[in-house]
N, C-alpha and C positions, 0 to 999 in steps of 0.2 A: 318455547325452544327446548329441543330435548336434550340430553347428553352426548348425545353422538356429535350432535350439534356445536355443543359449545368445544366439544374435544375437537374439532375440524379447527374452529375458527383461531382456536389457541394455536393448534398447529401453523395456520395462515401465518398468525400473528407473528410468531417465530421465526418461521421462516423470511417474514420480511426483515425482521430485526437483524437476522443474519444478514443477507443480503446489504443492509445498509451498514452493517458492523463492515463487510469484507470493501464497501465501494471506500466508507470513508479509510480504511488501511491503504488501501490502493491510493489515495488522494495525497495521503499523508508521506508516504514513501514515494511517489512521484515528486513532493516538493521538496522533499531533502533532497534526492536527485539533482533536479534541478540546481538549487543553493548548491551544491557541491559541484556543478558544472560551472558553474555562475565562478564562485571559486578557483577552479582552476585556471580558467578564464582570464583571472585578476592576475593571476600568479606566471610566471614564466612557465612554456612549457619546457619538462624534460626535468624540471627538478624535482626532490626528493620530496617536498610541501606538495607540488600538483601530483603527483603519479599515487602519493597517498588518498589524498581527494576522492580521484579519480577513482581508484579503486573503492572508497568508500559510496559513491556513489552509484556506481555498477552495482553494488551488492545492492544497496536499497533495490535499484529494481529489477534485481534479479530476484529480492525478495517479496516485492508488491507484485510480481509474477505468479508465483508460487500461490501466494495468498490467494489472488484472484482462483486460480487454475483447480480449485480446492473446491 
């Protein structure tokens, strides 16, 4: 195997590593989502407990968005 070679594979290698770094981010920020919908859920709607939630939950996926979209 030459050099050129192994420099390819290292790159492959990387690249999947990323890829699998960005799905499990997405995974992870989907299920706080989740929990925080779940959350609100539990909680009356309109009060000041859920609408924080709520909004804490939007952001995870408005951030596991981003992540992915990267």
């Amino acid at each position: 195997m030459g050099i050129a070679d192994q420099f390819k594979d290292k790159a492959q290698d990387l690249a999947d590593q990323a890829k699998q770094k960005a799905g499990q981010g997405k995974d992870q920020a989907q299920d706080r989502a989740s929990q925080g919908r779940d959350q609100v859920q539990d909680h009356e709607h309109g009060s000041d407990a859920s609408t924080g939630l709520r909004d804490r939950a939007q952001d995870a996926k408005d951030q596991a968005r981003e992540r992915f979209d990267r």
